[in-house]
PyMOL Python script that loads the backbone (N, CA, C, O; Angstrom):
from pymol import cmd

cmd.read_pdbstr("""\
ATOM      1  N   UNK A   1     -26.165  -6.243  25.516  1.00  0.00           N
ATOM      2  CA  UNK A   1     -24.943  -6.798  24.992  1.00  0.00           C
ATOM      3  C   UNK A   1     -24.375  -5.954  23.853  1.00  0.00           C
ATOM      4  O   UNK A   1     -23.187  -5.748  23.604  1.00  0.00           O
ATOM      5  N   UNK A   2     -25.807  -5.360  22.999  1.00  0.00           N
ATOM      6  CA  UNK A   2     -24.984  -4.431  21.925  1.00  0.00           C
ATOM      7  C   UNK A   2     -23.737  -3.522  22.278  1.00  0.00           C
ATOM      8  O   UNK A   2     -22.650  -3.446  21.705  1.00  0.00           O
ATOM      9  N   UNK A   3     -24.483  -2.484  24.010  1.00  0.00           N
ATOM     10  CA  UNK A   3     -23.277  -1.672  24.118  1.00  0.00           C
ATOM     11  C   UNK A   3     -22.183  -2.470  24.432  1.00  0.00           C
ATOM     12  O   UNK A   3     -21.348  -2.140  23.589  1.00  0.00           O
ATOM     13  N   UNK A   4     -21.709  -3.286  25.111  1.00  0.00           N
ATOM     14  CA  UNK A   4     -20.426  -3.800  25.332  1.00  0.00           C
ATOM     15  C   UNK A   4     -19.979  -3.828  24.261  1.00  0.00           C
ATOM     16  O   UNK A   4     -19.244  -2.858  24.075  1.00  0.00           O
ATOM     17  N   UNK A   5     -20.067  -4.582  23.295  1.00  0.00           N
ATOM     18  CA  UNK A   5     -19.397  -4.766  21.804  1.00  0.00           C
ATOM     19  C   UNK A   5     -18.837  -3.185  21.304  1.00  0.00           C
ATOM     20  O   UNK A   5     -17.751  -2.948  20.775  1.00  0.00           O
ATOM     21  N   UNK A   6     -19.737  -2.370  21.583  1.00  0.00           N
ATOM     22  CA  UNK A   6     -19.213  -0.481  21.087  1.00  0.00           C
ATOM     23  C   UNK A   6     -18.288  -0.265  21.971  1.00  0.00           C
ATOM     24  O   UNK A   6     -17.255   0.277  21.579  1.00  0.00           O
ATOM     25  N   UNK A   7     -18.392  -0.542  23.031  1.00  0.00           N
ATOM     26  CA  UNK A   7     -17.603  -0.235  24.063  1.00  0.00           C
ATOM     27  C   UNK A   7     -15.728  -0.885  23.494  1.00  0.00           C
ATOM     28  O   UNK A   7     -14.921  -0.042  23.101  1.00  0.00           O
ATOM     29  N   UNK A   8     -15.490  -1.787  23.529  1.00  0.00           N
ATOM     30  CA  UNK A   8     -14.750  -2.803  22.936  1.00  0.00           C
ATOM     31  C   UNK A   8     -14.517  -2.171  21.456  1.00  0.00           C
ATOM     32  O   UNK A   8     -13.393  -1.702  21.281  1.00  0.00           O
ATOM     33  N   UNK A   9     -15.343  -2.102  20.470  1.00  0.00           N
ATOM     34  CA  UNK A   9     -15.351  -0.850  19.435  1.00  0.00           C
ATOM     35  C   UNK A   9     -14.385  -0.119  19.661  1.00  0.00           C
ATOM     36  O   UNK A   9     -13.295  -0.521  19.254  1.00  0.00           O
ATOM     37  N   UNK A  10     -14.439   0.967  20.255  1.00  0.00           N
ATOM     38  CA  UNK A  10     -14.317   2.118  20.493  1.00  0.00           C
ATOM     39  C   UNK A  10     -12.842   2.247  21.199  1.00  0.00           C
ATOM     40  O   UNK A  10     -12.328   3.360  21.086  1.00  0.00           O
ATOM     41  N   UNK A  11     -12.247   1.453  21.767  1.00  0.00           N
ATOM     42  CA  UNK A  11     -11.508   1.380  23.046  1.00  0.00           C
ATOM     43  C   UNK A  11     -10.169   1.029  21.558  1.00  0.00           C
ATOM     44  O   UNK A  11      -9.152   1.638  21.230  1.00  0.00           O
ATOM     45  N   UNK A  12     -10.902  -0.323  20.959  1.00  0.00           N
ATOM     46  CA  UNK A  12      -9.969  -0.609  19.999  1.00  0.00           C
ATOM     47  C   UNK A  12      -9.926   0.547  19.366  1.00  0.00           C
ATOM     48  O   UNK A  12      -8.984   1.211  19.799  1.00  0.00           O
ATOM     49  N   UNK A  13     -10.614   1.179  18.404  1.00  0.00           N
ATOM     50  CA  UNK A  13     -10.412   2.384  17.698  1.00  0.00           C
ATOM     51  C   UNK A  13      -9.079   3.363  18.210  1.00  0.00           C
ATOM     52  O   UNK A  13      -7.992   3.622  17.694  1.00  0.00           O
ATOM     53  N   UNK A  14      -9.759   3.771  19.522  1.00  0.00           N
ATOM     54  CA  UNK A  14      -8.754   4.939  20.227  1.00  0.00           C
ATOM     55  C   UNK A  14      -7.373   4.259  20.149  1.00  0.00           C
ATOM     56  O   UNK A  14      -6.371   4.668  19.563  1.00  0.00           O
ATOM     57  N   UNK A  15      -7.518   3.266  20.781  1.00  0.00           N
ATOM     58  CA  UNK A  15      -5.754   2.703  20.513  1.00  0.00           C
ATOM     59  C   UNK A  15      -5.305   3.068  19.628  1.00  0.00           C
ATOM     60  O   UNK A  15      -4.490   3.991  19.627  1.00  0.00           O
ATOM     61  N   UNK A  16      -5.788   2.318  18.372  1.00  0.00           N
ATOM     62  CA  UNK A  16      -5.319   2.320  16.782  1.00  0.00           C
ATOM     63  C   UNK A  16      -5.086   4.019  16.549  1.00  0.00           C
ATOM     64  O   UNK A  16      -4.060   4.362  15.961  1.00  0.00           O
ATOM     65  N   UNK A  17      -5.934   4.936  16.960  1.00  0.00           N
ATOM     66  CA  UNK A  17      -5.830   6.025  16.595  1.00  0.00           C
ATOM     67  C   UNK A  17      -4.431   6.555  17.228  1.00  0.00           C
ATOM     68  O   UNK A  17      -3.678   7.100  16.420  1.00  0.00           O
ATOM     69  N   UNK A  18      -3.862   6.435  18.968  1.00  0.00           N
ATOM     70  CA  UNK A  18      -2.833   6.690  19.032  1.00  0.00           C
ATOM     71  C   UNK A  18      -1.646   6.251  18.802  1.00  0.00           C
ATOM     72  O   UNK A  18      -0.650   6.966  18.910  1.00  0.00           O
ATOM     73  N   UNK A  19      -1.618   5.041  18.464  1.00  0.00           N
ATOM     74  CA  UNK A  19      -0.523   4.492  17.296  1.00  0.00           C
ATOM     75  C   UNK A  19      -0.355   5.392  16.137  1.00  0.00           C
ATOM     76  O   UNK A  19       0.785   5.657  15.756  1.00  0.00           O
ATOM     77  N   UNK A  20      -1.092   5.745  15.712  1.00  0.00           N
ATOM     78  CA  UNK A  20      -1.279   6.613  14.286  1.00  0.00           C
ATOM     79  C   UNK A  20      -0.580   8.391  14.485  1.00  0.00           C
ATOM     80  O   UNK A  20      -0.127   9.158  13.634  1.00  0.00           O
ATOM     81  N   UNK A  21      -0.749   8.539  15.906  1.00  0.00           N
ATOM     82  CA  UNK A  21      -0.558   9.932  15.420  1.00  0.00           C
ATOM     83  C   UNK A  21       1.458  10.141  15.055  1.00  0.00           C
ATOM     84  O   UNK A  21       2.435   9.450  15.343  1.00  0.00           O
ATOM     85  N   UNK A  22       1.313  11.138  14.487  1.00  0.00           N
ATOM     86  CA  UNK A  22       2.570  11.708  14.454  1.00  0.00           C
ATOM     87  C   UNK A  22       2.798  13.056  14.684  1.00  0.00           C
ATOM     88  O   UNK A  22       1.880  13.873  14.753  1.00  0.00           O
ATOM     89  N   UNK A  23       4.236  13.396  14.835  1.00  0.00           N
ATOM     90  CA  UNK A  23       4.541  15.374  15.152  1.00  0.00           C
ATOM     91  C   UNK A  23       5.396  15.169  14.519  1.00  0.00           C
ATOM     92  O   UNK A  23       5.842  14.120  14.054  1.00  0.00           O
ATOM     93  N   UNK A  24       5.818  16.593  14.423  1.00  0.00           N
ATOM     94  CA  UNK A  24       7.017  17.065  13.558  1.00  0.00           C
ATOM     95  C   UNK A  24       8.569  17.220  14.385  1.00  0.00           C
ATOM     96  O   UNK A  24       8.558  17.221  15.616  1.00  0.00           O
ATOM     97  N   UNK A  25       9.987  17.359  13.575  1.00  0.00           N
ATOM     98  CA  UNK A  25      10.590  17.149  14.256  1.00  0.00           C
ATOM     99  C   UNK A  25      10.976  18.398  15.300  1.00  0.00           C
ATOM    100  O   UNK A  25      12.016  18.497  15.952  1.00  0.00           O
ATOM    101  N   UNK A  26       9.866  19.306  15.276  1.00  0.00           N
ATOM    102  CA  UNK A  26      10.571  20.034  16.114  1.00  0.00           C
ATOM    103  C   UNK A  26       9.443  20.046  17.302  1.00  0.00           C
ATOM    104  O   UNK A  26       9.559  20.924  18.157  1.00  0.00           O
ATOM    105  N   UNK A  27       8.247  19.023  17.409  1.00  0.00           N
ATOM    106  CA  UNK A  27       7.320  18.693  18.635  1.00  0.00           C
ATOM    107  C   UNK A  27       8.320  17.825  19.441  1.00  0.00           C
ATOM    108  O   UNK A  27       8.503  17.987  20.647  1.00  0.00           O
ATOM    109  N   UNK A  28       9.199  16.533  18.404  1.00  0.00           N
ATOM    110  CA  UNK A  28       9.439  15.422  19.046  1.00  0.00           C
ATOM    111  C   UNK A  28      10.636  16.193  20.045  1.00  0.00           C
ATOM    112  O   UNK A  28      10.739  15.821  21.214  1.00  0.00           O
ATOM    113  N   UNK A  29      11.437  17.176  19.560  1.00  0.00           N
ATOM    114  CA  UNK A  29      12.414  17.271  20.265  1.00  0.00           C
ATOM    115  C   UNK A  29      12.460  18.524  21.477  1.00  0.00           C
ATOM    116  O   UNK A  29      13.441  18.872  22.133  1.00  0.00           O
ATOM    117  N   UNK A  30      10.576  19.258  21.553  1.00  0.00           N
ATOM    118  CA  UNK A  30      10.305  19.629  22.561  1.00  0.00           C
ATOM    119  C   UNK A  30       9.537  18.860  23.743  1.00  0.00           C
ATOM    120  O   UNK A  30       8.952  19.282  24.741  1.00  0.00           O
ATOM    121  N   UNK A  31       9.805  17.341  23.158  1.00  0.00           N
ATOM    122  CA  UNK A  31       8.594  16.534  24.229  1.00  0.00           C
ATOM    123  C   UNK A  31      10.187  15.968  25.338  1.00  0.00           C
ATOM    124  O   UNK A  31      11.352  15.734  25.020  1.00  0.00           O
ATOM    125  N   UNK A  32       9.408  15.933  26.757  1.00  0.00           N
ATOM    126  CA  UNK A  32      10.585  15.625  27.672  1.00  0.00           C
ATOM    127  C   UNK A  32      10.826  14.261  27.393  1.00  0.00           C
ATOM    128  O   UNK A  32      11.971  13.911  27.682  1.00  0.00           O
ATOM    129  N   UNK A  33      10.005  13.273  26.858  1.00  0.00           N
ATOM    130  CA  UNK A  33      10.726  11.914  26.230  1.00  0.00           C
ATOM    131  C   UNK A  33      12.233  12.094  25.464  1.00  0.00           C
ATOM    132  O   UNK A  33      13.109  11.429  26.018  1.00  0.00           O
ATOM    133  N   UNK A  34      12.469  12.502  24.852  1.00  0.00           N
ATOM    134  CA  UNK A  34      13.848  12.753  24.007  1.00  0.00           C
ATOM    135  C   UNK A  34      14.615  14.008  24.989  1.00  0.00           C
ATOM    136  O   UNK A  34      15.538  14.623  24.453  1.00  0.00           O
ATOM    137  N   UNK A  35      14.357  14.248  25.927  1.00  0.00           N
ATOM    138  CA  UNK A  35      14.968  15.641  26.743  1.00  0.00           C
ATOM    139  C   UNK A  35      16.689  14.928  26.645  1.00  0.00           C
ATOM    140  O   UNK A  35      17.650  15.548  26.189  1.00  0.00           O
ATOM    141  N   UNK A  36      16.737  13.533  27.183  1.00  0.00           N
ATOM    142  CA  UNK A  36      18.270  13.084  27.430  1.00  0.00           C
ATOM    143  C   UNK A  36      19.485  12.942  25.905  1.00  0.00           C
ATOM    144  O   UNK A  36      20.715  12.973  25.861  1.00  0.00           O
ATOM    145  N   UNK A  37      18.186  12.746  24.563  1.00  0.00           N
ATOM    146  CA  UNK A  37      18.581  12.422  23.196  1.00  0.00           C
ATOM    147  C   UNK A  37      18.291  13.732  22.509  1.00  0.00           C
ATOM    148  O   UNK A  37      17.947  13.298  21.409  1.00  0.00           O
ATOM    149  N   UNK A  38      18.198  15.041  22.417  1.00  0.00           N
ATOM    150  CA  UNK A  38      17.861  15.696  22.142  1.00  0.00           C
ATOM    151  C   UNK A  38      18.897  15.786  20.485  1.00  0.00           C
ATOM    152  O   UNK A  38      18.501  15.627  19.330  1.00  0.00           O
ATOM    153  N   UNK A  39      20.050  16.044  20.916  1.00  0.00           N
ATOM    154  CA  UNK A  39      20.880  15.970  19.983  1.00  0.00           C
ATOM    155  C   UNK A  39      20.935  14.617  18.511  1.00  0.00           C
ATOM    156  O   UNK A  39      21.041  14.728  17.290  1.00  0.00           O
ATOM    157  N   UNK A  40      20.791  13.350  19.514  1.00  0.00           N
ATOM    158  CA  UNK A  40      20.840  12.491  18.326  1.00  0.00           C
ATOM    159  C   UNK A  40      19.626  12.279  17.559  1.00  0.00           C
ATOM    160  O   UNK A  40      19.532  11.896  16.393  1.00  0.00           O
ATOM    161  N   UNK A  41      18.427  12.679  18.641  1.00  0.00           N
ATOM    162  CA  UNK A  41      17.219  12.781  17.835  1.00  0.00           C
ATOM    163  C   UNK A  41      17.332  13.929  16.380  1.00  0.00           C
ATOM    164  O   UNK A  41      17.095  13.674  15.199  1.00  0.00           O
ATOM    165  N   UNK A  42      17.704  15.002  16.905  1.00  0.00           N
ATOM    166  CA  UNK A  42      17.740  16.047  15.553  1.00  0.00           C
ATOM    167  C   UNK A  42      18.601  15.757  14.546  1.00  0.00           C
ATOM    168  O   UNK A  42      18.289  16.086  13.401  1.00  0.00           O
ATOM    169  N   UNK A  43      20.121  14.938  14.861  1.00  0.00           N
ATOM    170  CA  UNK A  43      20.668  14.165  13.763  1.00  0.00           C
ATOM    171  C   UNK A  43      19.589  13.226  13.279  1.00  0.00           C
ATOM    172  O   UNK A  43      19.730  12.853  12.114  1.00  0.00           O
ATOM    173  N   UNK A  44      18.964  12.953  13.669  1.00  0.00           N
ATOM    174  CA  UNK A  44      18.198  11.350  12.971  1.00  0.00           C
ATOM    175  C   UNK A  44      16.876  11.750  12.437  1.00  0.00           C
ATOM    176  O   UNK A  44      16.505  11.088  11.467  1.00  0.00           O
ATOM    177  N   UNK A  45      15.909  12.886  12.939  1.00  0.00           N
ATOM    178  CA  UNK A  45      15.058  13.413  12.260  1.00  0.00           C
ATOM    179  C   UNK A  45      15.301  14.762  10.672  1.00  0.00           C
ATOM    180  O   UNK A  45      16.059  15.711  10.474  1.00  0.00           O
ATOM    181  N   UNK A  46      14.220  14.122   9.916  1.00  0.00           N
ATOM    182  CA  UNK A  46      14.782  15.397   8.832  1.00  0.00           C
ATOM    183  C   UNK A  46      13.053  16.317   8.783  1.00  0.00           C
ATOM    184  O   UNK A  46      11.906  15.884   8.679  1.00  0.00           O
ATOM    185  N   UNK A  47      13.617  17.718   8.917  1.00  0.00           N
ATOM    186  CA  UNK A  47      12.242  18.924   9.027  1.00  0.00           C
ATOM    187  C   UNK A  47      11.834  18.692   7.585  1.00  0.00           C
ATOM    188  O   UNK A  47      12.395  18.461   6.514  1.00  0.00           O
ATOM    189  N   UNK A  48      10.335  18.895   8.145  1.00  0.00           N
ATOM    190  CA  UNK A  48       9.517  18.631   6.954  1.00  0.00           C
ATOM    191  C   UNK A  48       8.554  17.374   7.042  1.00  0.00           C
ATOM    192  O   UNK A  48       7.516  17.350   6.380  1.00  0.00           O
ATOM    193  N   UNK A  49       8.854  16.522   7.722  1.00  0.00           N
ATOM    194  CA  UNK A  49       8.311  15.433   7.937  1.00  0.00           C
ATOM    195  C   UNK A  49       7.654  14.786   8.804  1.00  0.00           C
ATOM    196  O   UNK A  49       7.790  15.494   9.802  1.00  0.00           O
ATOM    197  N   UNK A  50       6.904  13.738   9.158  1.00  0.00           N
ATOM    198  CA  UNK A  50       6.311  13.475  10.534  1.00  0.00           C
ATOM    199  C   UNK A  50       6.334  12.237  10.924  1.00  0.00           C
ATOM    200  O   UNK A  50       6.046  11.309  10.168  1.00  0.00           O
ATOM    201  N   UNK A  51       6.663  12.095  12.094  1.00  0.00           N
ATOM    202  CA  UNK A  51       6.865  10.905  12.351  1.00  0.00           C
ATOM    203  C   UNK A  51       6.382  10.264  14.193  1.00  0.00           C
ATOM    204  O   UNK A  51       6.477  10.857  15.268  1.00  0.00           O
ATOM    205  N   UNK A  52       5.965   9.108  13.929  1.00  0.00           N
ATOM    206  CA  UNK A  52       5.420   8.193  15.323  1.00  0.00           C
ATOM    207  C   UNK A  52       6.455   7.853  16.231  1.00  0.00           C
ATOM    208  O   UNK A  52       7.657   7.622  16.102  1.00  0.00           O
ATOM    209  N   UNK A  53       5.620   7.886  17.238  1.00  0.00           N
ATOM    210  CA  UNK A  53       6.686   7.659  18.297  1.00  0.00           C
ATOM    211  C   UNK A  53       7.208   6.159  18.224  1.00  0.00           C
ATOM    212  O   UNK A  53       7.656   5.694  19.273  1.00  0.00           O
ATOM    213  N   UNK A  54       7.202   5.815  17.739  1.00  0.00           N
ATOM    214  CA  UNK A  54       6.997   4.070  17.834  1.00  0.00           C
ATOM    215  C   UNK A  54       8.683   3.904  16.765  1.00  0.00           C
ATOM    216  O   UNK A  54       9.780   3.377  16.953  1.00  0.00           O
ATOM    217  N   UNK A  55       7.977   4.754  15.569  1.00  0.00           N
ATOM    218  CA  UNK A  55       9.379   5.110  14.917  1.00  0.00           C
ATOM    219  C   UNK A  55      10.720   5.817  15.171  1.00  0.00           C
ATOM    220  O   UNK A  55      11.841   5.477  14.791  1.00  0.00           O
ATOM    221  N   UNK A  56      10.386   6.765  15.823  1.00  0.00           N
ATOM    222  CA  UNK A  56      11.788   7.306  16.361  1.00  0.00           C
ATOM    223  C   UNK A  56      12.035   6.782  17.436  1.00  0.00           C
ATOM    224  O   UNK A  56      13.082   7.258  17.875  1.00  0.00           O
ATOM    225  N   UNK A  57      11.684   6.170  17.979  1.00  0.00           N
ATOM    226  CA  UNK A  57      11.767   4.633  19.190  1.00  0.00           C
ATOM    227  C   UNK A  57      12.776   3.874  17.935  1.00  0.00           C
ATOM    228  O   UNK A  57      13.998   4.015  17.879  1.00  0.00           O
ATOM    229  N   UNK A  58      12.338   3.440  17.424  1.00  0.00           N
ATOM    230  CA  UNK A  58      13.116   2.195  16.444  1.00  0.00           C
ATOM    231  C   UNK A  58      14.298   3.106  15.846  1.00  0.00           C
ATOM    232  O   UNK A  58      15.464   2.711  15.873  1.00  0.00           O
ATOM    233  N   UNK A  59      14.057   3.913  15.494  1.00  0.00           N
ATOM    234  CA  UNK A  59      15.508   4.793  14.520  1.00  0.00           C
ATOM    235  C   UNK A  59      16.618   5.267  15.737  1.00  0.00           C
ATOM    236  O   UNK A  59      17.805   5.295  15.415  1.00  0.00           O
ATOM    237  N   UNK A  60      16.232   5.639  17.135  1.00  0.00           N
ATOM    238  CA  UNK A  60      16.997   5.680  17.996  1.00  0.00           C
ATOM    239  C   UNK A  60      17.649   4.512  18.603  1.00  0.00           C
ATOM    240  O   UNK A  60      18.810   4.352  18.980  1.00  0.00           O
ATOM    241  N   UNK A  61      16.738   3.817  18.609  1.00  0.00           N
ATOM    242  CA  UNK A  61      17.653   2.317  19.144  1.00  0.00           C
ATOM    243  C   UNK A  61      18.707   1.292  17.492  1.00  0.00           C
ATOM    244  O   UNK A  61      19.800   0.739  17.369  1.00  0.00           O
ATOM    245  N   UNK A  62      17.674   1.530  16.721  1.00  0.00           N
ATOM    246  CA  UNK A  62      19.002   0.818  15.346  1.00  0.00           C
ATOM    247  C   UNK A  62      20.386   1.955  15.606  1.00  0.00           C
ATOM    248  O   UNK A  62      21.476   1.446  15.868  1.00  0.00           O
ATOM    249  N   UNK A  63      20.318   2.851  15.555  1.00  0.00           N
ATOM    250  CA  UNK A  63      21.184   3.612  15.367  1.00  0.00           C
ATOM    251  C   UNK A  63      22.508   3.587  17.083  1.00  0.00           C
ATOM    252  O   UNK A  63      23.733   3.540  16.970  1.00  0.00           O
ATOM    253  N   UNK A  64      21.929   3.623  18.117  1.00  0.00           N
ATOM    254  CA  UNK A  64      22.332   2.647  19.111  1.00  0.00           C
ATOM    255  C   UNK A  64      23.581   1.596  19.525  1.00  0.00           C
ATOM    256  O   UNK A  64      24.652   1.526  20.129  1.00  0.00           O
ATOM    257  N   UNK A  65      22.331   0.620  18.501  1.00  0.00           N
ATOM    258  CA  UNK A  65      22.764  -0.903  18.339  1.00  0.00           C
ATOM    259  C   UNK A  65      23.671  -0.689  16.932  1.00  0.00           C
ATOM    260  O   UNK A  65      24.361  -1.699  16.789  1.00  0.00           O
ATOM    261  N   UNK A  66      23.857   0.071  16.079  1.00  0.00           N
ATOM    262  CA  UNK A  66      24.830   0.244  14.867  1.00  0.00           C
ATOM    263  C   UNK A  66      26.489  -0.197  15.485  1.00  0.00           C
ATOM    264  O   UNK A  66      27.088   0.142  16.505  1.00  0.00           O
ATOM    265  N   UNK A  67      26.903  -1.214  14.193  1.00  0.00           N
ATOM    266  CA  UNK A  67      28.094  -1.141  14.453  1.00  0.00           C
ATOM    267  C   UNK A  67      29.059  -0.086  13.854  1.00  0.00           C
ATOM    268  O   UNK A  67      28.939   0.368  12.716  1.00  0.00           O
ATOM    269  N   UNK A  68      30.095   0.283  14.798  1.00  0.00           N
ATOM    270  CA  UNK A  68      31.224   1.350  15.151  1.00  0.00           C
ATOM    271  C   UNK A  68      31.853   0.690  13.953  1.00  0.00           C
ATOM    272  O   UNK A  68      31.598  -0.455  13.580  1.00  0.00           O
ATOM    273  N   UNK A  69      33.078   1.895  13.135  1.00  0.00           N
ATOM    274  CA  UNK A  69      33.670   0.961  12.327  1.00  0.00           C
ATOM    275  C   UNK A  69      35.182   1.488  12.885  1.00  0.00           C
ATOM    276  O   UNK A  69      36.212   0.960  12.466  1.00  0.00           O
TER     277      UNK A  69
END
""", "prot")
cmd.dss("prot")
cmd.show_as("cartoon", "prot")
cmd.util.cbc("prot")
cmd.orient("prot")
């Protein structure tokens, strides 16, 4: 029973770990995910910095959903 519990461990860990990672803005805007946003991604990212996919997920869609004035 111990290993199951590591197993379960471990599985959680890795998740958590790929939530965590981040690239820079010039990985995000060579990955074919952003191939169609390429442009608004590089308006919305600033070099120098790093950021999750989870986040430029959210900064692409607020920006989206922004109202026009």
């Amino acid at each position: 029973m111990a290993s199951k519990k590591n197993s379960v461990t471990e599985k959680d860990t890795a998740t958590k770990g790929q939530a965590r990672r981040t690239f820079s803005r010039a990985q995000m805007l060579a990955s074919g995910r952003y191939r169609d946003r390429q442009d608004l991604v590089s308006a919305l990212l600033q070099d120098g910095r790093a950021y999750g996919i989870e986040e430029v997920d959210k900064l692409v869609e607020e920006f989206l959903k922004g109202k026009v004035n």
